[in-house]
The first five atom37 places (N, CA, C, CB, O) and aatype in JSON, in Angstrom:
{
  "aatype": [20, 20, 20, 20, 20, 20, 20, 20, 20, 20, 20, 20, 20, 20, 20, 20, 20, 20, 20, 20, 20, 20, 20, 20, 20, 20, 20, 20, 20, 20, 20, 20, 20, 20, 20, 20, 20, 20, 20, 20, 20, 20, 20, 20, 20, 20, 20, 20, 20, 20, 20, 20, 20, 20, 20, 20, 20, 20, 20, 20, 20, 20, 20],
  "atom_mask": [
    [1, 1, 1, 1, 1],
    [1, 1, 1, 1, 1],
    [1, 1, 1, 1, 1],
    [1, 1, 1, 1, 1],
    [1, 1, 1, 1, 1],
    [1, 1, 1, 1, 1],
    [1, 1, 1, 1, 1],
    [1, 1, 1, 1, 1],
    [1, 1, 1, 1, 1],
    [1, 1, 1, 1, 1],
    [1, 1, 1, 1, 1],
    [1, 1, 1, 1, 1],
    [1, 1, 1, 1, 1],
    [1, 1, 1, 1, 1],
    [1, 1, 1, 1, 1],
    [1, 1, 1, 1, 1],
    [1, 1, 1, 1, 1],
    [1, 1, 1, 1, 1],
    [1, 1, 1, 1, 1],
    [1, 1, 1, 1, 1],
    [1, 1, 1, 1, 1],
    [1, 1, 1, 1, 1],
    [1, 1, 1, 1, 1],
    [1, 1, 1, 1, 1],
    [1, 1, 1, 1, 1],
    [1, 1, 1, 1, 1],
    [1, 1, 1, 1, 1],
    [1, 1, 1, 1, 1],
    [1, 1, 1, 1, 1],
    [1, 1, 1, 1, 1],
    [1, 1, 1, 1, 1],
    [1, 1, 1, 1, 1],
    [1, 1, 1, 1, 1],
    [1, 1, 1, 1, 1],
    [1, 1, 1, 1, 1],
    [1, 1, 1, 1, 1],
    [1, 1, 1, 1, 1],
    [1, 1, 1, 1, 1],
    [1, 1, 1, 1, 1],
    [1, 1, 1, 1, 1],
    [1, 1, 1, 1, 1],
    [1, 1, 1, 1, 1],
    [1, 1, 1, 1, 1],
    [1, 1, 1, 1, 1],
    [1, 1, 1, 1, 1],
    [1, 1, 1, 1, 1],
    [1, 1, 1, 1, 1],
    [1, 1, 1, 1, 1],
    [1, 1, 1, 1, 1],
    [1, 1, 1, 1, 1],
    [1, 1, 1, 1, 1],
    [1, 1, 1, 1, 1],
    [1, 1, 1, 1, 1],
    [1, 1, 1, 1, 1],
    [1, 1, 1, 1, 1],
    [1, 1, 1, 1, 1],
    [1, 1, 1, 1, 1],
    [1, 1, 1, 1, 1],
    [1, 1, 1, 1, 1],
    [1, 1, 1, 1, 1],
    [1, 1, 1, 1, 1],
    [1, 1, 1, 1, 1],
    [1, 1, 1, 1, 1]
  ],
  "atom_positions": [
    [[123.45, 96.78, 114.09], [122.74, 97.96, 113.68], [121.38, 97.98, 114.37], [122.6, 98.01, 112.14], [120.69, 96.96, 114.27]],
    [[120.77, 99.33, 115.27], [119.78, 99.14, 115.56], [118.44, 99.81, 114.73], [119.96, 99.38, 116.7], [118.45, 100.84, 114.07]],
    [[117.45, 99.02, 114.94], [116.53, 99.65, 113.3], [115.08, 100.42, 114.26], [115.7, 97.69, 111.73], [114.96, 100.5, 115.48]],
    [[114.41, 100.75, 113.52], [113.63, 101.39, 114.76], [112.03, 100.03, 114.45], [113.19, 103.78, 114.4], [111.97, 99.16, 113.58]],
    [[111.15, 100.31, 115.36], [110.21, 99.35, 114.94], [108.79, 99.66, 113.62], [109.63, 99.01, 116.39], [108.02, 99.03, 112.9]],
    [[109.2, 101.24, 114.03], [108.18, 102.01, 112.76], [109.03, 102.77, 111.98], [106.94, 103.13, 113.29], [110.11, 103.25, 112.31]],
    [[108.38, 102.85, 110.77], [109.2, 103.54, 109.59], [108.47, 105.23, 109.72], [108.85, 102.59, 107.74], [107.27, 105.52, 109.76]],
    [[109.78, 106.21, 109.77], [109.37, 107.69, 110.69], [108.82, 108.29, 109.1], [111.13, 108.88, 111.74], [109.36, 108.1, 108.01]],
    [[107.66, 109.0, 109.36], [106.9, 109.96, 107.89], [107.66, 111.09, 108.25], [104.88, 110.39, 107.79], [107.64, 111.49, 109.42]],
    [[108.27, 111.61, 107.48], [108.82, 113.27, 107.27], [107.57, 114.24, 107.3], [109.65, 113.55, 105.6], [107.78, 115.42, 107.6]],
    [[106.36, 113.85, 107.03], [105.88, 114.75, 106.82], [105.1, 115.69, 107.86], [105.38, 114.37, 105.99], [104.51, 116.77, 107.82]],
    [[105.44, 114.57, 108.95], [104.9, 115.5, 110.42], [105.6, 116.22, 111.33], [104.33, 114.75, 111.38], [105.26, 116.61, 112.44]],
    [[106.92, 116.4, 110.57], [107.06, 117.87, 111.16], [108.23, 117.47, 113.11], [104.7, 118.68, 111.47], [109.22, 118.03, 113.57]],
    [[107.39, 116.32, 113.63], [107.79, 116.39, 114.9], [108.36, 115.06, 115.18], [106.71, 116.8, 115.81], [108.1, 114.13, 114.41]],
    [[109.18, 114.87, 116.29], [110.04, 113.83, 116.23], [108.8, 112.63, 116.74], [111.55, 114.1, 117.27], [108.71, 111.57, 116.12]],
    [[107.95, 112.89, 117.82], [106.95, 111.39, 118.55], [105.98, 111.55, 117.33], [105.91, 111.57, 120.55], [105.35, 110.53, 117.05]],
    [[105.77, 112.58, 116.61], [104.6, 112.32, 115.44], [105.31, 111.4, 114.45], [104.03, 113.82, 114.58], [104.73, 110.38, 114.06]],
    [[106.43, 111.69, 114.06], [106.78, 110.71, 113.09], [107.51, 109.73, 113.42], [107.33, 111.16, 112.13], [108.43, 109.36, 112.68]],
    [[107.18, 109.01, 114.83], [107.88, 107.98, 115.69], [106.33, 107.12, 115.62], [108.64, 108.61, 117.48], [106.49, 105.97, 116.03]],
    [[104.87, 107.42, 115.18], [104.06, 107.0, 115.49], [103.79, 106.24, 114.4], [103.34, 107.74, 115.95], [104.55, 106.36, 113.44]],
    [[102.64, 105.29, 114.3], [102.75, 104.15, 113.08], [101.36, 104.88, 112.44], [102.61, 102.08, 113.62], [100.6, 105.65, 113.04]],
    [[101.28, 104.46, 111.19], [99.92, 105.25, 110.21], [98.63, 105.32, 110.73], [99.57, 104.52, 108.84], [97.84, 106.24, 110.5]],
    [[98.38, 104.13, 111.58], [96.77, 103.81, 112.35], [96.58, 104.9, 113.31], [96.61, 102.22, 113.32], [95.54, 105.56, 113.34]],
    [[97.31, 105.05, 113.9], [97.55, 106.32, 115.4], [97.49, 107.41, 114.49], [99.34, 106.37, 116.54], [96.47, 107.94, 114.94]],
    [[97.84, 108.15, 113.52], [98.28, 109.49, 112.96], [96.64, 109.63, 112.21], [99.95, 109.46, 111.73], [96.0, 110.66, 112.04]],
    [[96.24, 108.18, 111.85], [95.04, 108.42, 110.69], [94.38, 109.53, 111.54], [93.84, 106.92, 110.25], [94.34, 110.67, 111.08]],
    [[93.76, 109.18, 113.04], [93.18, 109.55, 113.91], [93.17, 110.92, 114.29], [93.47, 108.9, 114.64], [92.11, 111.47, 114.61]],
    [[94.05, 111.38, 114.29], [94.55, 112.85, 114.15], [94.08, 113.85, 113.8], [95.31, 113.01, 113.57], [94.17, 113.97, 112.57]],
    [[93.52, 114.8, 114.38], [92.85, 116.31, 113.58], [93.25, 117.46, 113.8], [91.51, 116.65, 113.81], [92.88, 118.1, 114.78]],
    [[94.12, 117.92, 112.87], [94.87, 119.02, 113.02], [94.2, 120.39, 113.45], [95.49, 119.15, 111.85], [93.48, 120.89, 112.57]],
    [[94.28, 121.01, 114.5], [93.94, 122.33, 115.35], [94.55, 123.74, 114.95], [94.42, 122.09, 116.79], [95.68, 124.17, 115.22]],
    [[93.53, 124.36, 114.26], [94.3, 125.76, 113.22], [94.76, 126.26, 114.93], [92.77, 127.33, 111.85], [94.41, 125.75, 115.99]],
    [[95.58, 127.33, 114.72], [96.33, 128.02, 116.0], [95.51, 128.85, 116.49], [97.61, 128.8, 115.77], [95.64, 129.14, 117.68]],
    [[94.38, 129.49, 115.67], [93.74, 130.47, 116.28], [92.89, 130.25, 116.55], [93.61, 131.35, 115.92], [92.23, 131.27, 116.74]],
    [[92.05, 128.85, 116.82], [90.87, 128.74, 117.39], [91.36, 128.13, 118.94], [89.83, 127.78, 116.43], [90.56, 127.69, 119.77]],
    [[92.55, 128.17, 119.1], [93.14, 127.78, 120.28], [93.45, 129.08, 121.21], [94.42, 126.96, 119.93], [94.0, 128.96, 122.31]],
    [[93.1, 130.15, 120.77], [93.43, 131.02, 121.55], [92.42, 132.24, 121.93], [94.54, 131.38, 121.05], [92.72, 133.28, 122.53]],
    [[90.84, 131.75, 121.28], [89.71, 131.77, 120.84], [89.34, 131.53, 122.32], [89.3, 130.85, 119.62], [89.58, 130.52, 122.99]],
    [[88.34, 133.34, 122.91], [87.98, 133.13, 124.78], [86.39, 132.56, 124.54], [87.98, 135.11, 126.05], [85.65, 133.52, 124.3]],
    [[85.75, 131.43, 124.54], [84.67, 131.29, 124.76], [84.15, 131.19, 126.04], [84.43, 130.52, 124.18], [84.74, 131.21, 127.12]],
    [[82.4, 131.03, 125.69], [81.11, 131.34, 127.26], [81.97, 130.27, 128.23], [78.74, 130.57, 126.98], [82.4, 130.58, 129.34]],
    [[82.14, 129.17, 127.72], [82.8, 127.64, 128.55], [83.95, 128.25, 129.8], [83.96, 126.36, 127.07], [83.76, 128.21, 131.02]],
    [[85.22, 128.85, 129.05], [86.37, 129.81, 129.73], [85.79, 130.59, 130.54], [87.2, 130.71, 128.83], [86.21, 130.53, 131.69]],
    [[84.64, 131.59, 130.26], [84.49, 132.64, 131.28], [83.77, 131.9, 132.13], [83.83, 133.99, 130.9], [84.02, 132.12, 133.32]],
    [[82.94, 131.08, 131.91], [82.21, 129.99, 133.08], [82.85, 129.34, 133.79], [81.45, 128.98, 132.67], [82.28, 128.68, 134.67]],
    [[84.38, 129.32, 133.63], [85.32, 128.23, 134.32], [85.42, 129.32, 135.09], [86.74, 127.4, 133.64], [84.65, 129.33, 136.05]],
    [[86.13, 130.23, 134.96], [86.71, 131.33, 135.21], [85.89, 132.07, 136.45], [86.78, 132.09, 133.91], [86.57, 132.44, 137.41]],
    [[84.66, 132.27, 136.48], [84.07, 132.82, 137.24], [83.78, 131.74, 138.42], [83.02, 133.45, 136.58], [84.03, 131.81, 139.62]],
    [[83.15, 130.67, 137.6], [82.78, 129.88, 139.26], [84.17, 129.21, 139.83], [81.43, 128.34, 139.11], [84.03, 128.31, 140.65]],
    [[85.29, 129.54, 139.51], [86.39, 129.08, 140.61], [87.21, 130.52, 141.28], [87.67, 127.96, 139.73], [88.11, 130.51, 142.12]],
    [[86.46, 131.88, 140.52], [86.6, 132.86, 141.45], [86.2, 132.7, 142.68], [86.1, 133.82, 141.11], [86.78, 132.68, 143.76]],
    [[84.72, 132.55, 142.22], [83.19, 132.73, 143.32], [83.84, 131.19, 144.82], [80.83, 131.9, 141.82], [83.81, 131.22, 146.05]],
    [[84.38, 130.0, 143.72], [84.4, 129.4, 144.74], [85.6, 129.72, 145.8], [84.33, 128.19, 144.33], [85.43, 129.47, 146.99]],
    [[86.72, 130.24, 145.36], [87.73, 130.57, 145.93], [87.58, 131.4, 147.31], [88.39, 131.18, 144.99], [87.89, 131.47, 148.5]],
    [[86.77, 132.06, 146.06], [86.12, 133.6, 147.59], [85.32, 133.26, 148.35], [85.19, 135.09, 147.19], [85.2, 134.11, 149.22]],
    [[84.62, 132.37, 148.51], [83.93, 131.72, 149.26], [84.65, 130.5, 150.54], [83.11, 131.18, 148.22], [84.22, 130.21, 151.66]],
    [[85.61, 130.1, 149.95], [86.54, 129.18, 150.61], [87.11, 130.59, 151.45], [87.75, 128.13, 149.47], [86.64, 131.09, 152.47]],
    [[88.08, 130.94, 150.77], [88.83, 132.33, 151.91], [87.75, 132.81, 152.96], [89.3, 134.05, 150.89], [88.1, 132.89, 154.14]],
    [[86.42, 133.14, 152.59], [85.68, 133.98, 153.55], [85.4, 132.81, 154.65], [84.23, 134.77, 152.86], [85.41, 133.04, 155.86]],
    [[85.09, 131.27, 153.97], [84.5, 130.4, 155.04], [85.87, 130.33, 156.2], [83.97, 128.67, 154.31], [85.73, 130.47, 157.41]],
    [[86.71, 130.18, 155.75], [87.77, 129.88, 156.26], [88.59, 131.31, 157.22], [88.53, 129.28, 155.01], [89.48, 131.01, 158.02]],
    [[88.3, 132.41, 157.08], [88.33, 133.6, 158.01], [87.45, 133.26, 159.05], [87.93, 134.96, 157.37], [87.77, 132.84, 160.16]],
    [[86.0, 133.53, 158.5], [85.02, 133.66, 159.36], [84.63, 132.34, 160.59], [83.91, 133.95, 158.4], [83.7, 132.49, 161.39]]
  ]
}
């Protein structure tokens, strides 16, 4: 019979979450769904300077 090495919690829902041992899970901070989909200043700052750099690469690279 093969046994597993951790005893699986039902209560997480997912097969590697409840494959994980109690010390690893303590650690854990659950992420509501909608602050994940939430556009902050950080995003549009990514967003713009890898426009700017893009367009800058294409133009160096024409010209």
């Amino acid at each position: 019979m093969r046994r597993s090495l951790v005893l699986t919690d039902e209560t997480a829902r997912h097969w590697f979450r409840m494959s994980l041992p109690p010390h690893v899970k303590r650690d854990l901070i659950p992420i509501p769904a909608e602050s994940l989909w939430r556009l902050t200043m950080e995003d549009v700052r990514g967003v713009a300077s890898t426009y700017v750099a893009v367009t800058l690469a294409v133009l160096a690279f024409i010209i």
